[in-house]
N, C-alpha and C positions, 0 to 999 in steps of 0.2 A: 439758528433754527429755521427751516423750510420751512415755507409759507402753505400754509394748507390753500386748495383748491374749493374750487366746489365741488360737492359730492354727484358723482355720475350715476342717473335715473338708470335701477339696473334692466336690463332688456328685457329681464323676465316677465314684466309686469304688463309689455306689451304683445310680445309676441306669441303668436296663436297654438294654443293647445290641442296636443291629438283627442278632440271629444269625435267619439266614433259612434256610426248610427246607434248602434242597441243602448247606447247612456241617454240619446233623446227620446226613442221608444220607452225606455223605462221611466224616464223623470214624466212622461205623458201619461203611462199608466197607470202611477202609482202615487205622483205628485212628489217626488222629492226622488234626487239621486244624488248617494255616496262617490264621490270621484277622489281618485288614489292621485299623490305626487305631484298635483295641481302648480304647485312651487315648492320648488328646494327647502330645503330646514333651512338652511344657513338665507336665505329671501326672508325667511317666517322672522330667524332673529334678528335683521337688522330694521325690523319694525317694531318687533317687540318691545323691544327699551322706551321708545319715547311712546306707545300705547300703553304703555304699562306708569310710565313716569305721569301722563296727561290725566290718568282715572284716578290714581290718587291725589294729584292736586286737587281736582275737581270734585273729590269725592270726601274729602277730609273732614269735613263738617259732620258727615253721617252720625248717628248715634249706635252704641253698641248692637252689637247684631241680637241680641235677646231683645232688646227695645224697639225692634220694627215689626213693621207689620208682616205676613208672610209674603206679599208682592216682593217687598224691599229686602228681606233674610234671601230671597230667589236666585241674587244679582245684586249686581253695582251695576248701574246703567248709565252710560253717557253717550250723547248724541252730538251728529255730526262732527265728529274731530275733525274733519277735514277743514272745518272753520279758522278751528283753533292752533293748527301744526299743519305747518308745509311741509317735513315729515311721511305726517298720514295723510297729507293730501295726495301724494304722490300715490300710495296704493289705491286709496279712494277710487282715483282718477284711471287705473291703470287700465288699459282694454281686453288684456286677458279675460280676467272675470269676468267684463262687461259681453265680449265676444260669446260666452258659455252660455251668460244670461238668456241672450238674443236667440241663438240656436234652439235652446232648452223652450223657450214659449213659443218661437216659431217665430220673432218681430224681426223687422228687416232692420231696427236699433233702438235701442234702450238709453233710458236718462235718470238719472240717480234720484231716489225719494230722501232715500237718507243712508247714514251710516250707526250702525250703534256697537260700542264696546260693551261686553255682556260678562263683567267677572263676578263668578262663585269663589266668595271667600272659601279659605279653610273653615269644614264646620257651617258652610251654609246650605240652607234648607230646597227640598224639591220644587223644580218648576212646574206649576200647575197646567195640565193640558190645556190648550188653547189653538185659537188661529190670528193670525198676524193680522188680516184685513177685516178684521173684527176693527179697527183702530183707523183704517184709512179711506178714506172717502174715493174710490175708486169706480170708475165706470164698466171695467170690465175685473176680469182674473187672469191677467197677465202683467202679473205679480211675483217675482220669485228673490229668497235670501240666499245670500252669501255667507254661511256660516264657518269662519276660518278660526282653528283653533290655535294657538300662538305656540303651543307643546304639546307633547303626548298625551292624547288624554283619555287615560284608561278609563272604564266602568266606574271607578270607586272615585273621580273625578265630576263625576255629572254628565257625561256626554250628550247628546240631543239624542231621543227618541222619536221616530216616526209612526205616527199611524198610518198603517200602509189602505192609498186609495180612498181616505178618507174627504181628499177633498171635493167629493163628490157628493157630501152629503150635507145637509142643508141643517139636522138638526145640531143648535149650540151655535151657532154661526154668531148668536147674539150675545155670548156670554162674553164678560172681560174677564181677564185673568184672574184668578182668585180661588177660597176656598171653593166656590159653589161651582163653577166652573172645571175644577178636577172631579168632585162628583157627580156632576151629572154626568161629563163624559165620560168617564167608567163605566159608565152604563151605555150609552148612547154608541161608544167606540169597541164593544165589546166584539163583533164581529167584523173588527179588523185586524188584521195580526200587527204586531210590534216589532219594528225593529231597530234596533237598538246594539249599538257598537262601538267600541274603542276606536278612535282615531289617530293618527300618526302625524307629525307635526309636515305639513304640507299637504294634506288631505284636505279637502273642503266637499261640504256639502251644498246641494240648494234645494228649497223646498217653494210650493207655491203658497201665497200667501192667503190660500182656502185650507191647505194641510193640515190637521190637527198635531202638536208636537206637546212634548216635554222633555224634560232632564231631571233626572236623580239628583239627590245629594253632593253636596262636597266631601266625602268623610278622610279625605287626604290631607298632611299639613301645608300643603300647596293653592296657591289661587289658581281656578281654572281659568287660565286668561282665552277671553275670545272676542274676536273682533267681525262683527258684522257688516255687510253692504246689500242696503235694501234697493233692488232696481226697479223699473217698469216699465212697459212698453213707451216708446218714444211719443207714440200718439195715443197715448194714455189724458181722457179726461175727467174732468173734476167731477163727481158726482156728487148730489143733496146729500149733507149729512146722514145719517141713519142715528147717531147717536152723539151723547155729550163729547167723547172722545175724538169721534171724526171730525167736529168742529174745532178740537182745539188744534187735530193737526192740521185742518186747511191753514188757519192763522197764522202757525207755526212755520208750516214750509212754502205755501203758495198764497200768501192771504190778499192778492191782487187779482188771483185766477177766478172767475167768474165761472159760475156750474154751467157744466154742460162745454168750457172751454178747454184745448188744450192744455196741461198744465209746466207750461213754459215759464219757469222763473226761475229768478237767482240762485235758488238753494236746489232746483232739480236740472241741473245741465246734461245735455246730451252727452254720452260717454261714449258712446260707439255705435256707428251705424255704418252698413252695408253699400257703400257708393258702389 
């Protein structure tokens, strides 16, 4: 039997993507921009097995999905894989997406806040509108996700919805995910239009983390597998909590980063910057 090697980091992960002005115009105007082909399917499936192997271990314990609360029917969520599998450290790490990140907010480079796996069982319930940095203790809003779907994933899958331009508006900003938070913003988002589209396995989105978003249902016998990467500006600092949540992530990702400091730590490494 031949001796297996090591597996060869494939290029794709580094090398610079055609992002052409009118995708940075757009993601400016409107807070979140759809980008076609971002990586090959066959890139998407040699990370999906072990994203996909890592959220069921870690997620095993769960109780049936009637038995959770609507945050938890939303998603399976697990954080920073990159910890856990050298694997998904490798996309994590990759500088493509970081490269996008960076253009898209205008930072001359960006350092990872975190990563989250985001699977909708079959039969799992809508995500409630919300905004990301409702959660993180951030100094500015240059803040943007990497929302990478691991398969096709049509309408009847949950795909992400945008409210278009929304993050320009300040009301809800204090809401956490939840019932009450999809009603008020139904109201509050009504004068934004939606949009809302099937994605194709290499597609990826990025949205900023003022954006108001949701996702439909699962109503497919399929898990929506999706894998996230949350970035931020490189000289991104720590700002005073605002709420219980933002305290738990300072503790969580930077709890040696003092407010008002850079937040340079173990779990937010520089990803790609502009020499």
């Amino acid at each position: 039997m031949r001796p297996v090697g090591p597996v060869r980091r494939p290029r794709e992960l580094d090398e610079a993507y055609d992002l052409d002005d009118a995708a940075v115009g757009f993601y400016r105007e409107h807070g979140y921009v759809k980008l076609p082909r971002v990586f090959s399917p066959s890139l998407i499936e040699t990370y999906r097995p072990e994203i996909s192997a890592q959220v069921q271990a870690l997620t095993a314990s769960r109780p049936p999905l009637h038995e959770r609360s609507l945050y938890d029917r939303a998603f399976l969520q697990v954080t920073n894989l990159w910890t856990k599998s050298e694997r998904v450290k490798e996309l994590v790490m990759g500088r493509r997406l970081a490269r996008i990140a960076a253009a898209l907010m205008g930072c001359s480079g960006v350092r990872l806040w975190h990563d989250q796996a985001l699977y909708k069982e079959p039969g799992g319930d809508f995500t409630p509108w919300h905004a990301d940095q409702y959660y993180w203790p951030l100094a500015s809003d240059r803040s943007t996700t990497a929302w990478i779907p691991l398969q096709d994933t049509p309408i009847e899958m949950g795909p992400l919805a945008f409210a278009d331009g929304s993050f320009r508006l300040h009301a809800g900003r204090d809401l956490e995910i939840g019932a009450e938070s999809e009603r008020v913003l139904q109201r509050s988002l009504s004068s934004c239009p939606v949009d809302q589209g099937p994605f194709a396995a290499g597609d990826i989105s990025f949205h900023s983390g003022w954006t108001f978003h949701r996702a439909g249902p699962n109503t497919t016998d399929r898990p929506r597998a999706v894998m996230t990467i949350i970035y931020i500006d490189r000289d991104m600092r720590l700002a005073e909590p605002m709420n219980p949540n933002q305290r738990i992530d300072w503790q969580a990702w930077c709890p040696d980063v003092g407010v008002g400091d850079i937040i340079d730590a173990p779990l937010t490494p520089v990803i790609y910057e502009d020499r």
